[in-house]
C-alpha positions as CSV (number, residue, x, y, z in Angstrom):
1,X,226.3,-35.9,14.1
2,X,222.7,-37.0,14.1
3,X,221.7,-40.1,14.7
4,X,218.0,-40.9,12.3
5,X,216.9,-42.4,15.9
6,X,216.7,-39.2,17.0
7,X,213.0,-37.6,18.3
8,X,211.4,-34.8,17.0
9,X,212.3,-32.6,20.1
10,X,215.8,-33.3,19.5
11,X,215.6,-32.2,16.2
12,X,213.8,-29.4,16.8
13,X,215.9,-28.7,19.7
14,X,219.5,-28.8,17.7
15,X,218.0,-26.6,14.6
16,X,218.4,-23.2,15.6
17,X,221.9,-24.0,16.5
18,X,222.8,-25.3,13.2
19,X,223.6,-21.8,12.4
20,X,223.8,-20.2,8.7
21,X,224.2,-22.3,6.1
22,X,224.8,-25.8,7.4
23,X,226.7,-28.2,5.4
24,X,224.5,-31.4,6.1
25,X,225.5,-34.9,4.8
26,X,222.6,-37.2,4.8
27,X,222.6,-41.2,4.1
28,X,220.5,-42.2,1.1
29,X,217.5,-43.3,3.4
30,X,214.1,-42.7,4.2
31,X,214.5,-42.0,8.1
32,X,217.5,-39.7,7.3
33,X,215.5,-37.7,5.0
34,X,212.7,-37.6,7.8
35,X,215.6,-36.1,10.0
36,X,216.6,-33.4,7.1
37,X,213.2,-32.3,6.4
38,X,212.8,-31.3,10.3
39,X,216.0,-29.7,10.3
40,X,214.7,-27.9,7.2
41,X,218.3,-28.2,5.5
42,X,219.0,-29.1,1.9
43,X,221.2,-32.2,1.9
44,X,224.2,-33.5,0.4
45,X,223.4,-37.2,-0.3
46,X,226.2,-39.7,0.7
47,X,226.2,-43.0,-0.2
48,X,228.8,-44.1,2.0
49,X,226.5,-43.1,4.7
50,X,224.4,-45.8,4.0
51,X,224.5,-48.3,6.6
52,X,225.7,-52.0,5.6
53,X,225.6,-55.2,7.0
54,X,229.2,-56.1,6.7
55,X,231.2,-53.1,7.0
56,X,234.8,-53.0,5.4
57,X,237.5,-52.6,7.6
58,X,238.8,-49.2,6.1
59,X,234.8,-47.6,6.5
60,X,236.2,-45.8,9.4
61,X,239.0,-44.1,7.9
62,X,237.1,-43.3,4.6
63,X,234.0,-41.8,6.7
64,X,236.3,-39.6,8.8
65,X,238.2,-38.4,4.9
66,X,234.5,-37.6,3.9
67,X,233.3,-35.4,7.0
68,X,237.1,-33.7,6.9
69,X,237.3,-33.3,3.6
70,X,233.7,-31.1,3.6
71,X,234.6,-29.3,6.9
72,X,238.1,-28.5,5.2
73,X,236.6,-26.7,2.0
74,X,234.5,-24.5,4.2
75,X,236.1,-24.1,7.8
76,X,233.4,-21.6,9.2
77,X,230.5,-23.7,8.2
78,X,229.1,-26.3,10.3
79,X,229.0,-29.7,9.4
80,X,225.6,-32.0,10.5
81,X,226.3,-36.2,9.5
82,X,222.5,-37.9,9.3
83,X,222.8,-41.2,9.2
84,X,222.0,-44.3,11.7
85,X,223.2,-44.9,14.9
86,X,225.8,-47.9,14.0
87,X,227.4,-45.6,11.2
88,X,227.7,-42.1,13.6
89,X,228.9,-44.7,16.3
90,X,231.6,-45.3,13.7
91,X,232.4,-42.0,12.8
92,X,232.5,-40.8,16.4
93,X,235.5,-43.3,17.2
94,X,237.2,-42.4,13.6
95,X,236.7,-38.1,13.7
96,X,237.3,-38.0,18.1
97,X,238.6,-41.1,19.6
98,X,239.3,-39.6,22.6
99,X,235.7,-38.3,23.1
100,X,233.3,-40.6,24.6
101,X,229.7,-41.4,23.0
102,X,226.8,-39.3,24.7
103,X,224.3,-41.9,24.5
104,X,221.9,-39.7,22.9
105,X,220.7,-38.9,19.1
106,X,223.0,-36.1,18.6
107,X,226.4,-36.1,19.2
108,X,228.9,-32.9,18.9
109,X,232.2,-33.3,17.7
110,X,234.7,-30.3,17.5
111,X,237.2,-30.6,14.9
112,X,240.3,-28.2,14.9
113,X,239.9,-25.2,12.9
114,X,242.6,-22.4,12.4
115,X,241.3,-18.5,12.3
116,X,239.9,-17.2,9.2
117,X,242.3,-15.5,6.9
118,X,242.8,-11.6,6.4
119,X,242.0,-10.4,2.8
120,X,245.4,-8.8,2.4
121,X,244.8,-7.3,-1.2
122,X,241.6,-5.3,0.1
123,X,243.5,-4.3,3.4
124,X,246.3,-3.3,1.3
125,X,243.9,-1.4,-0.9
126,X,241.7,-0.1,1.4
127,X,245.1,1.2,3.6
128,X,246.3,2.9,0.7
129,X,243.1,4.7,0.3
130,X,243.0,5.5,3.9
131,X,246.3,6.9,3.5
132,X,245.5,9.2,1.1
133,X,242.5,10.2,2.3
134,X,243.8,11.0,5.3
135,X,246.8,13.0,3.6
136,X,244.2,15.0,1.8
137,X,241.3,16.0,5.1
138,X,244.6,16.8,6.7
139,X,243.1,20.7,6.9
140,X,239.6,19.2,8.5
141,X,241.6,17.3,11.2
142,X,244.8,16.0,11.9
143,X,246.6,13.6,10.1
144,X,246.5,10.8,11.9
145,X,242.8,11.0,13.0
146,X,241.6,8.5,10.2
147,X,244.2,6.3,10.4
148,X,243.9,6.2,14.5
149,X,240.3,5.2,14.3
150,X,240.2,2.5,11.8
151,X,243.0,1.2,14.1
152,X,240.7,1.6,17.0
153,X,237.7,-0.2,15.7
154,X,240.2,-2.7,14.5
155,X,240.9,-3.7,18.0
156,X,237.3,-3.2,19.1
157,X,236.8,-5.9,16.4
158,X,239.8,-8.6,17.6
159,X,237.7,-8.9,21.0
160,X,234.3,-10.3,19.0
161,X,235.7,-13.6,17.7
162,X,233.4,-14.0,14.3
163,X,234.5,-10.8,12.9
164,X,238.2,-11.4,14.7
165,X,239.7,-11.5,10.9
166,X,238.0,-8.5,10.2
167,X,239.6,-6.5,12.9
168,X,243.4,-7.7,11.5
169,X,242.2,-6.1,8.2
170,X,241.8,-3.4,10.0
171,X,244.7,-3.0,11.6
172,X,246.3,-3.9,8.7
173,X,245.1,-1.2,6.4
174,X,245.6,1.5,9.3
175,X,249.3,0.4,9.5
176,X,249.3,0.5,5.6
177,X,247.5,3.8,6.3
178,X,250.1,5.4,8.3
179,X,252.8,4.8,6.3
180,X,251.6,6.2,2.9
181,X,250.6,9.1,5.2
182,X,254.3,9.3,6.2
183,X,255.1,8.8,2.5
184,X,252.9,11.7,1.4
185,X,254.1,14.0,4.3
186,X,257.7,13.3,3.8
187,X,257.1,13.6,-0.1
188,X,255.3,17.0,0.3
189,X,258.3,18.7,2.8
190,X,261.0,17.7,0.1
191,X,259.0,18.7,-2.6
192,X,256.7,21.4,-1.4
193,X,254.6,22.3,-4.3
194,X,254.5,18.2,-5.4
195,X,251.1,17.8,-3.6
């Protein structure tokens, strides 16, 4: 969340950490669009960002829906609130109620997110075509080779946590691999001319 009392430093500070493609919710004023335009971001306008003199007493819960509901549709994005400092303030004690207010313009709040999913049709897919190809270099090397070091860079890939659900594809289409391998083999040495 950022405050529109933040300083130019801050702002420039915080902007190469946005990240790609920031999802930014910005309230319908002029010193929030002053903080956008530094951030060089396009917005999403909110009017329930807008501060207010008399706040109801549900603002809380429906600011907090808002911010979840955008963080929701796309986990791996992050999400930057600009509005003022009451409203954030607000927000802060809705989103993290056990986290404490830093004092400052710009407050981080970590919401929960689960891992990205596996693409199980393309791992499925791309397994089968392992397998196959793999059954047919069987000649050039042995059998298992392929399969073995898409497995390999599968597990190379768990241990770099933004391409973590890249490396269970992986694994996934090398397991899927194997077994169509075994499929082919055992195929081929019941019906030896077959393939």
């Amino acid at each position: 969340m950022v405050s529109t009392a933040a300083g130019e430093a801050e702002l420039l500070r915080i902007r190469g950490d946005l990240g790609r493609d920031p999802v930014v919710l910005s309230a319908p004023t002029a010193e929030a669009k002053r903080v956008v335009r530094t951030l060089e971001v396009a917005p999403q306008v909110e009017v329930l960002l807008a501060p207010v003199s008399f706040p109801d007493a549900d603002r809380g819960h429906r600011l907090d829906a808002l911010v979840r509901r955008h963080a929701l549709h796309d986990r791996f994005r992050v999400v930057v609130v600009v509005t003022d400092v009451a409203t954030s303030t607000l927000l802060l004690r809705a989103l993290a109620p056990d986290q404490l207010a830093t004092g400052g313009a710009v407050a981080l709040v970590g919401l929960p997110r689960g891992d990205r999913s596996v693409a199980v049709r393309r791992a499925v897919a791309s397994g089968f075509v392992l397998g196959v190809a793999a059954a047919v270099a069987e000649p050039l090397a042995p059998i298992l080779t392929l399969p073995g070091v898409v497995a390999l860079v599968g597990l190379v890939l768990l241990l770099v946590l933004p391409w973590r659900h890249l490396g269970r594809e992986l694994l996934l289409a090398a397991a899927i691999a194997v077994a169509v391998v075994l499929t082919v083999v055992a195929s081929s040495a019941r019906f030896p001319g077959g393939w």
